[in-house]
KEGUZA-102148 format. One record per residue: residue number from 0; residue in one letter; x, y, z of N, C-alpha, C in turn. Coordinates in steps of 0.05 Angstrom, whole numbers. Layout:
N
PT,i,aa,nX,nY,nZ,caX,caY,caZ,cX,cY,cZ
PT,NUM,a,X,Y,Z,X,Y,Z,X,Y,Z
...
***
This chain:
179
PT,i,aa,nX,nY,nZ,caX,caY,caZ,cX,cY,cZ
PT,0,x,356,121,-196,347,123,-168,358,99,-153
PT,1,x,367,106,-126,381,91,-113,358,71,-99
PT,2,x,355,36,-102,330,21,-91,352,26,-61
PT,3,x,320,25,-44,325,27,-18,321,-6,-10
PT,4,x,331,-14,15,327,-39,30,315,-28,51
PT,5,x,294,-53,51,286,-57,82,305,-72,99
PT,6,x,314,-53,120,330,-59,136,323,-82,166
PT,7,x,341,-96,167,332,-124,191,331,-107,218
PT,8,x,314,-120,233,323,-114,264,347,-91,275
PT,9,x,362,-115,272,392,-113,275,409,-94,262
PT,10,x,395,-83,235,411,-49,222,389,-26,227
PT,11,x,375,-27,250,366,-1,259,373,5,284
PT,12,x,365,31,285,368,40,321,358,27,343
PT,13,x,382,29,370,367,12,385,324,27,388
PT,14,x,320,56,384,298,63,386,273,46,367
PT,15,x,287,35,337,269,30,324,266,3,320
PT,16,x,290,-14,339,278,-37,339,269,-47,372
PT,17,x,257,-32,389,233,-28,405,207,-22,380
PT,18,x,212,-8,365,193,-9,342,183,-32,328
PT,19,x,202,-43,320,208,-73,305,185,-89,320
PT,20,x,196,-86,350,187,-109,368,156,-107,376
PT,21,x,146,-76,378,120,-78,377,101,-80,357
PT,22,x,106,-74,335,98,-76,303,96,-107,304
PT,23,x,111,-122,314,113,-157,300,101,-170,319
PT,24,x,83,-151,342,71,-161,361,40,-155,359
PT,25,x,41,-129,347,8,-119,332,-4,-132,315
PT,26,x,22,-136,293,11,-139,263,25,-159,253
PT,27,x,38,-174,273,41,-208,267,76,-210,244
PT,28,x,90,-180,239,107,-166,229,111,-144,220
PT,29,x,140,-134,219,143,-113,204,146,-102,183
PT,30,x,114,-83,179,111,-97,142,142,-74,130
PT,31,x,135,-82,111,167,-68,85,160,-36,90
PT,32,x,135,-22,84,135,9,89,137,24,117
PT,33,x,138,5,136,143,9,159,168,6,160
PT,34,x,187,-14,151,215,-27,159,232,0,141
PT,35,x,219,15,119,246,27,104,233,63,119
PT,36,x,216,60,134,223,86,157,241,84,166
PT,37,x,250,58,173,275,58,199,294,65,191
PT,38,x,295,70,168,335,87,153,333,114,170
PT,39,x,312,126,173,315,146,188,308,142,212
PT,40,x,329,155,241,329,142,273,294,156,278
PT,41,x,285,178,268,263,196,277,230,178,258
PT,42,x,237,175,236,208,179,217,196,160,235
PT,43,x,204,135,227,182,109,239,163,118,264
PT,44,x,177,136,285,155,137,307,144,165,300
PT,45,x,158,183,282,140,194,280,106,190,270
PT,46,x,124,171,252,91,173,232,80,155,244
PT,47,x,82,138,257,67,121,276,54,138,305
PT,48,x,70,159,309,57,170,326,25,185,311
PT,49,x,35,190,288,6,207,267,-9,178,264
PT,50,x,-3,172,259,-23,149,247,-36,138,279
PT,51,x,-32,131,291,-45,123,325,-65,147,340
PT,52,x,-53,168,327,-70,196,333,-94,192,339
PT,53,x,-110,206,362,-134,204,366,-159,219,335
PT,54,x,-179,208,338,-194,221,314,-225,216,319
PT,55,x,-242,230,304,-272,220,304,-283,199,291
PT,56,x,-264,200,276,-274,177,254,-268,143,256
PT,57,x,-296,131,253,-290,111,256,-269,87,241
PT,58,x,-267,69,247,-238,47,232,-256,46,203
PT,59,x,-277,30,195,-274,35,175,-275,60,147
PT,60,x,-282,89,159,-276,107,154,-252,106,145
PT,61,x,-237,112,163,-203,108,157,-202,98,134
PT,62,x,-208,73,126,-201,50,112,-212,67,87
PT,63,x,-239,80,88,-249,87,72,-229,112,55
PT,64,x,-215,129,73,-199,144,61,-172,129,53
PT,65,x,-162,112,66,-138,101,56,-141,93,29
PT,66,x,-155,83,23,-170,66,3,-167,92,-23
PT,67,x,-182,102,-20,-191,126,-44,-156,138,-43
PT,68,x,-151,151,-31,-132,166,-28,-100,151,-38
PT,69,x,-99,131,-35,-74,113,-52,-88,100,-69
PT,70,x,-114,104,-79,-114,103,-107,-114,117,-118
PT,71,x,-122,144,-113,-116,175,-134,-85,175,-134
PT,72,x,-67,168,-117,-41,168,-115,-20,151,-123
PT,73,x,-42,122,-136,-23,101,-147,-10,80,-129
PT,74,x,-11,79,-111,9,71,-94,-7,41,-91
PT,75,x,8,22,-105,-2,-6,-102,4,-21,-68
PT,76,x,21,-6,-60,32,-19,-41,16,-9,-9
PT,77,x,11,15,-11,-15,17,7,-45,9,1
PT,78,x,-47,-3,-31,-72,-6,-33,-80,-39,-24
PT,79,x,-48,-56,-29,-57,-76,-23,-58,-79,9
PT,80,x,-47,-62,25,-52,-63,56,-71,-61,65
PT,81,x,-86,-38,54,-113,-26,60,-133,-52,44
PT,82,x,-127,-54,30,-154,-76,26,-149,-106,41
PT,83,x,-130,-110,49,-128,-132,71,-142,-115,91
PT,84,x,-132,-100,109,-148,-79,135,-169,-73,130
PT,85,x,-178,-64,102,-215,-59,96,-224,-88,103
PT,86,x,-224,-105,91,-228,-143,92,-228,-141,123
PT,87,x,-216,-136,133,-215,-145,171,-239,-122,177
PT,88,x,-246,-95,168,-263,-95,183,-285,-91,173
PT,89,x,-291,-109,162,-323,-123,151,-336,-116,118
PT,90,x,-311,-104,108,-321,-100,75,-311,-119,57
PT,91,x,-326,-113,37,-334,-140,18,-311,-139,-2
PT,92,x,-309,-153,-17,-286,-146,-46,-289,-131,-62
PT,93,x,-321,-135,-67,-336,-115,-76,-335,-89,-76
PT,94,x,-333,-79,-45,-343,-50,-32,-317,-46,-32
PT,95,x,-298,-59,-31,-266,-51,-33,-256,-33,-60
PT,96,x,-268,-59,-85,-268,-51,-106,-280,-17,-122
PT,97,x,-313,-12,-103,-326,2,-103,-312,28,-101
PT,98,x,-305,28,-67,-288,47,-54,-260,60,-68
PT,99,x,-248,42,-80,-220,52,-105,-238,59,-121
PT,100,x,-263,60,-130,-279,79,-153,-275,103,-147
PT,101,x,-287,102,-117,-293,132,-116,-322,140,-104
PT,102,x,-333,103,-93,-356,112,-89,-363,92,-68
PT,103,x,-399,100,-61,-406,75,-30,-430,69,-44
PT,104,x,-437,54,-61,-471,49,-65,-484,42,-36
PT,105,x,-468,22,-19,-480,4,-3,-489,22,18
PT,106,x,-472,45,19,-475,67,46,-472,89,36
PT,107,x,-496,116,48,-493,137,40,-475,152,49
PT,108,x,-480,154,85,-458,165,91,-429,170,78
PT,109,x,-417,135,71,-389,133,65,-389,141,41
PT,110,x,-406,139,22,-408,150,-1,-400,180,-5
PT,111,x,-410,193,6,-409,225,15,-374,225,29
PT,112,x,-364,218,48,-331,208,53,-312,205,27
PT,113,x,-326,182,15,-298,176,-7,-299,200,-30
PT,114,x,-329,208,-36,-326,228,-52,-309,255,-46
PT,115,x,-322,262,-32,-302,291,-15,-276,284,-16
PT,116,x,-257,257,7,-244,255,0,-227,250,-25
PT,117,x,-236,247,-52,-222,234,-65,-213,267,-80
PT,118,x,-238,280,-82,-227,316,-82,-218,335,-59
PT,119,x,-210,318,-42,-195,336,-26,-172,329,-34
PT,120,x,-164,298,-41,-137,289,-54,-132,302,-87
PT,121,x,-148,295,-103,-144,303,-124,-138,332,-137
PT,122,x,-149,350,-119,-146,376,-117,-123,385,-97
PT,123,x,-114,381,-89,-94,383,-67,-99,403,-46
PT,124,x,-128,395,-34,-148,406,-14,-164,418,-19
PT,125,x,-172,436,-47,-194,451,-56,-210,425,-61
PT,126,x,-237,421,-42,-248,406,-42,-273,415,-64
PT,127,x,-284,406,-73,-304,407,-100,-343,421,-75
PT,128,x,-346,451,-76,-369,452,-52,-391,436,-50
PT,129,x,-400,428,-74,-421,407,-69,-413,379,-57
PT,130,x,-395,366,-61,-382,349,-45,-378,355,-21
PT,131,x,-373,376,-9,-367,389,21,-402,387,22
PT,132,x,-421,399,18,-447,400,21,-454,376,28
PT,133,x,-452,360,8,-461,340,11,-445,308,40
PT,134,x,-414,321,47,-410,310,65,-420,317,97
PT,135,x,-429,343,105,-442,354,118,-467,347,117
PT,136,x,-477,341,98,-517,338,98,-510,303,113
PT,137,x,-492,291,103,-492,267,109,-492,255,139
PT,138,x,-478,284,156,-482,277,186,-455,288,199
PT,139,x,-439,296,180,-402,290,182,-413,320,192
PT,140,x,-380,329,205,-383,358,224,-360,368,215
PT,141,x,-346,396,217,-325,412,214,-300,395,220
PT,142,x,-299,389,251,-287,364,258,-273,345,242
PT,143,x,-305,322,235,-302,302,224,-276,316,201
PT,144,x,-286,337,188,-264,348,164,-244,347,169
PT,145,x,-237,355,184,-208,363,191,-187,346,207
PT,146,x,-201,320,214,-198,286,221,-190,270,188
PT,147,x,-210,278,172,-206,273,143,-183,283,134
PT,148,x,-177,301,137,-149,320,120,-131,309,135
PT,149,x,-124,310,160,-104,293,181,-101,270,159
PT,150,x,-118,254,163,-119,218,148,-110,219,117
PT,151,x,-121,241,108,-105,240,73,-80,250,77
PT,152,x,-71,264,95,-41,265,102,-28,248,110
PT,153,x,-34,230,127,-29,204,134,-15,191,113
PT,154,x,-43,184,97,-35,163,75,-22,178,49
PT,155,x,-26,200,54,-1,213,31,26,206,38
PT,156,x,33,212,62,60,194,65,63,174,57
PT,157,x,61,157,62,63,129,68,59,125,28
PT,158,x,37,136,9,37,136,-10,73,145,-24
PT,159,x,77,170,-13,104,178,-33,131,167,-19
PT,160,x,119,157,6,154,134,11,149,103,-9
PT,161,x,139,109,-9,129,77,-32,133,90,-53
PT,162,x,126,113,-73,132,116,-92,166,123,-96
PT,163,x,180,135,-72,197,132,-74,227,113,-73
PT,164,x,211,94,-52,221,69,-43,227,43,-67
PT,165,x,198,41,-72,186,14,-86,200,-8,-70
PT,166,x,191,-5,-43,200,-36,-35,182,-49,-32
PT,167,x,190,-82,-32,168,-102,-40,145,-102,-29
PT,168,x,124,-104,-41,99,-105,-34,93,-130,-20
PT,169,x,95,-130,22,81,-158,31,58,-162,38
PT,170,x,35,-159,21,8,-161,27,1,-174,9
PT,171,x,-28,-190,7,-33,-198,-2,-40,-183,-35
PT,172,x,-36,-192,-59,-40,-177,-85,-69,-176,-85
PT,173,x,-85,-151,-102,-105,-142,-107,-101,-134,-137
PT,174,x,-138,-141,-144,-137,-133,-171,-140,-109,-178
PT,175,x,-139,-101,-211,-128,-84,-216,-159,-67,-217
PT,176,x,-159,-39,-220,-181,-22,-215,-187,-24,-246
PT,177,x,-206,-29,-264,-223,-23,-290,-239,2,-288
PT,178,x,-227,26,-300,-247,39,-307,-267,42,-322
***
């Protein structure tokens, strides 16, 4: 397999380094799974256009699916992103750690989220019905579902360009999940 480079500024399109420039203005840079979109003139805004997408679900929701969902998928390199972004918005190391289980002791609601999701990922959308039951009893709506499936698509990307990629991981390292 051919290793890909993250490409500088200066070897992308003039379109994707207007990309470059707002990315290193958001997020202080442009991290490596963002930078090896730019081999292609289209992906980077696409998937930035998906990922900015409007949705019901709140930020740490999100986080909550990113979380589960590149860890059923392996992908170290979204997991260490997402647990810096879970950390910013107000979860513990703990509940980080929790959440790559597969579960929320601390919260029911989210509890009911990572579970569903982690069988909507693991199944490749046949979601497990008592899990669906039980994300519904929890308050979540048809909607909320289908905001969820959007977001595990999300981070399914972003999971198999990293598995395909393996470019360097710039986040901070996270430990490893013990089952």
């Amino acid at each position: 397999m051919k290793n890909f480079t993250v490409p500088t500024r200066d070897e992308v399109s003039p379109e994707n380094q207007g990309l470059f420039d707002t990315l290193t203005k958001v997020v202080g840079k442009v991290p490596n799974l963002y930078g090896v979109l730019a081999h292609s003139d289209h992906a980077l805004a696409n998937y930035l256009t998906l990922q900015n997408g409007k949705t019901s679900l709140r930020a740490k929701e999100r986080e909550v699916i990113n979380l589960i969902v590149s860890q059923v998928n392996d992908c170290i390199y979204c997991l260490s992103a997402h647990t810096a972004i879970a950390k910013m918005n107000g979860f513990t190391d703990d509940q980080v750690i929790e959440l790559r289980g597969g579960s929320a002791s601390f919260d029911a609601k989210l509890d009911a989220l990572v579970k569903v999701t982690k069988s909507i990922t693991e199944n490749k959308g046949h979601a497990d019905e008592a899990l669906l039951d039980a994300f519904y009893a929890a308050g979540y709506t048809q909607g909320n579902l289908l905001d969820v499936v959007i977001a595990v698509g999300d981070k399914t990307i972003t999971n198999y360009v990293y598995a395909l990629t393996k470019v360097p991981v710039d986040w901070p390292a996270i430990p490893e999940l013990v089952n």
